[in-house]
N, C-alpha and C positions, 0 to 999 in steps of 0.2 A: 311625785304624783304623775299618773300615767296620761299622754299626750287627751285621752277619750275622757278623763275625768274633767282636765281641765277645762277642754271644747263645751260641757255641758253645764258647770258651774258657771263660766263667764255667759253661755247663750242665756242661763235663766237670772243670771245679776244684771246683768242687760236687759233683758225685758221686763222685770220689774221695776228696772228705771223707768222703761217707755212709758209705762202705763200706771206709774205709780203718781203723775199729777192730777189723772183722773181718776183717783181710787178716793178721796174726799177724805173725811179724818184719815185715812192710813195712810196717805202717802207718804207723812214724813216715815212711817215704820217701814212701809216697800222698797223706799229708798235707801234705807239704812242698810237693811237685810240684800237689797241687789248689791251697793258701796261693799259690804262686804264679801260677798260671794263674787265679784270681781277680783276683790285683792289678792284671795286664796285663787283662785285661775290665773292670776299672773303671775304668783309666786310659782305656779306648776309650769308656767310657759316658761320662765325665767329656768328652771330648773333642768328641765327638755332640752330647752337651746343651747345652753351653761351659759347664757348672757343677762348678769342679775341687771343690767342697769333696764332687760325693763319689767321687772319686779320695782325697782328702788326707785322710777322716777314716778312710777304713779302714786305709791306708797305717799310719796314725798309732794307730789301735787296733790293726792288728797288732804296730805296734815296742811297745804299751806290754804285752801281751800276751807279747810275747817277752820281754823285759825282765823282767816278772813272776816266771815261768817261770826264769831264770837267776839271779837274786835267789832262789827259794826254793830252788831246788835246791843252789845254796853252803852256804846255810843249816843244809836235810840231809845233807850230806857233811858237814860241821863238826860238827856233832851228833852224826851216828853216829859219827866217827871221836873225838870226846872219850869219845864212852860205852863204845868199844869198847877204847880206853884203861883208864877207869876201871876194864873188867872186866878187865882184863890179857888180852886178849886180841888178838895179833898181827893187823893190817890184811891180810895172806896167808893167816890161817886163819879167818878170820871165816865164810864157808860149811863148814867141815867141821863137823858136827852133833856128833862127839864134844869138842868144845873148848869147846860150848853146854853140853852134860849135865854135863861138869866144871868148872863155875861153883861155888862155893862163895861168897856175898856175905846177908849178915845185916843191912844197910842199905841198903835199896834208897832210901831217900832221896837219894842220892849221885848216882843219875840222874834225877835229878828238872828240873835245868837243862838237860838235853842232849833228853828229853822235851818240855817244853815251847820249846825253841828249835824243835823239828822240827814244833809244833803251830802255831808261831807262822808256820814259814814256811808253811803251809797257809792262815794267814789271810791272809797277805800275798798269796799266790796269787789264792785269791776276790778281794781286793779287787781285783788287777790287771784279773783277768779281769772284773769287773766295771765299769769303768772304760773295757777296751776294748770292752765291748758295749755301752757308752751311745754310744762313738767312731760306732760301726759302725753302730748302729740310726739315727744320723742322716742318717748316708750313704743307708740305706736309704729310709729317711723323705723324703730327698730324692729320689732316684732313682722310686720310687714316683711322686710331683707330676708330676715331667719324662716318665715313661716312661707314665703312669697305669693302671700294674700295679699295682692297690694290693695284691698278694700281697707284694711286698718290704718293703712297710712292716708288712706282718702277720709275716713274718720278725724283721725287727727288733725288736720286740715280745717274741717269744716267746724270742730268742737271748738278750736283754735278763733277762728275768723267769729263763732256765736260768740264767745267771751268776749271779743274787743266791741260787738254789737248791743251787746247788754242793755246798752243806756237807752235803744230805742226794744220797740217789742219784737222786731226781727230776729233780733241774738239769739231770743229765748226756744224761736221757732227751728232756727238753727242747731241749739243743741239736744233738742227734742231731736232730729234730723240725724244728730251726730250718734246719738243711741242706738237706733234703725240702723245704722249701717255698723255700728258694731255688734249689733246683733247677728248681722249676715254674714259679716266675716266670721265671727265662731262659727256659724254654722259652715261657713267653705272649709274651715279647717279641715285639712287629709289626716285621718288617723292613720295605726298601724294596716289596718286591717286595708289599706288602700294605696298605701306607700308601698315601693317599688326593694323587699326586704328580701336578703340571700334565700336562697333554697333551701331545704333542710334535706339531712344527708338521707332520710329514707322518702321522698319526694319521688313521685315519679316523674320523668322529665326525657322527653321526644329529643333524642340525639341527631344527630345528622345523618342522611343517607352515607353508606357506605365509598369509598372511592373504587373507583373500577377496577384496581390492582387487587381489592379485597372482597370483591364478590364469592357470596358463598351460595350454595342451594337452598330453596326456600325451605329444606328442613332442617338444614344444619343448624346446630347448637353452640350455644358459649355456655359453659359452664363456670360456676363460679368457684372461686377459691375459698372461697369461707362457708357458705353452708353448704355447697355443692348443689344449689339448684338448676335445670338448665334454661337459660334465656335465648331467645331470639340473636341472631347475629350482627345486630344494628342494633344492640342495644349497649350501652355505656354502663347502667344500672344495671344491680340484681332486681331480679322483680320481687324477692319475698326478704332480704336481710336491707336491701337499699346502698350497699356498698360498692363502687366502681369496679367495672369488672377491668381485667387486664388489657392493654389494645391487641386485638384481633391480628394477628400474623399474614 
């Protein structure tokens, strides 16, 4: 994939992460659709550089990420459905409010394992997601070296430090943070078109003035060997085929 394709697939899976907590029902889909239009932009960066591992650690912090994610969420359904058991309360009426105020329960110790099962899949969570932001911040960390955007590795960093914050609401602000600023580094990416790439052989290209042994008259000519056009005598290039002319005598 070409360095340009990449650049624009990862700025817009990035910004539909930014913005996809505030999209209301869609965000879980903006997020999906950004998760993946990142992965295919690091598979193309990974490709560019020939350095797969950082295709293969985000890859890999996302599966562990997802993983996470479905591991605690079991967890919480097994939870609330014991607890909602214990309260004799039917799994079809558990949203209707009047089946809550007709609780009657004088031991609330009873839910104390169902409780802590649903804290515990919270800590499970952090740690996943922490696990996959060390994955990802390395990716970054490398991608940074290769691309030397050092914004991505400041990304990294900060995606990093919001996963182990998780537990309070700052983490969360953090990796909102962490997005922005991968967003900006796609956008510093240098494509071709800006990268410093060989000459092409019919280019024109401003040679050096002449030395003083080789001074010729402002009319004189160099002719070329191959189409026989005549060029100026400080000139290195043909002006109409683009092939080097012979050195000047």
């Amino acid at each position: 994939m070409a360095l340009e394709n990449s650049k624009v697939m990862g700025s817009i899976g990035a910004l539909l992460m930014v913005i996809g907590p505030f999209a209301g029902a869609y965000s879980a889909i903006l997020g999906l659709i950004g998760f993946v239009l990142l992965i295919v932009a690091f598979n193309g960066l990974a490709d560019y550089y020939k350095e797969r591992s950082i295709f293969k650690n985000v890859l890999y912090g996302g599966v562990v990420f997802i993983a996470g994610v479905v591991i605690a969420l079991l967890i919480v359904i097994i939870g609330l459905a014991g607890m909602l058991s214990t309260l004799g309360i039917p799994s079809s009426s558990w949203s209707n409010p009047t089946v809550w105020q007709n609780i009657r329960i004088t031991d609330w110790t009873v839910l104390t394992p169902y409780i802590g099962a649903i804290i515990g899949a919270l800590v499970i969570l952090v740690a996943f997601a922490i696990v996959a932001a060390f994955l990802i911040r390395k990716s970054l960390k490398t991608l940074a070296q290769k691309s030397g955007i050092a914004m991505f590795a400041t990304c990294g960093t900060v995606l990093f430090i919001g996963a182990i914050l998780t537990i309070i609401v700052v983490g969360f602000i953090l990796l909102w943070i962490a997005l922005i600023l991968l967003v900006v580094a796609f956008f510093r990416l240098r494509t071709e078109a800006t990268q410093g790439w060989p000459i092409q052989p019919n280019a024109i290209v401003q040679a050096p003035s002449p030395s003083a042994g080789s001074q010729a008259p402002p009319s004189a000519e160099r002719y070329c060997p191959y189409c026989g056009t005549g060029n100026t005598w400080a000139a290195s290039y043909c002006q109409k085929c683009g092939k080097p002319l012979p050195p000047s005598q």
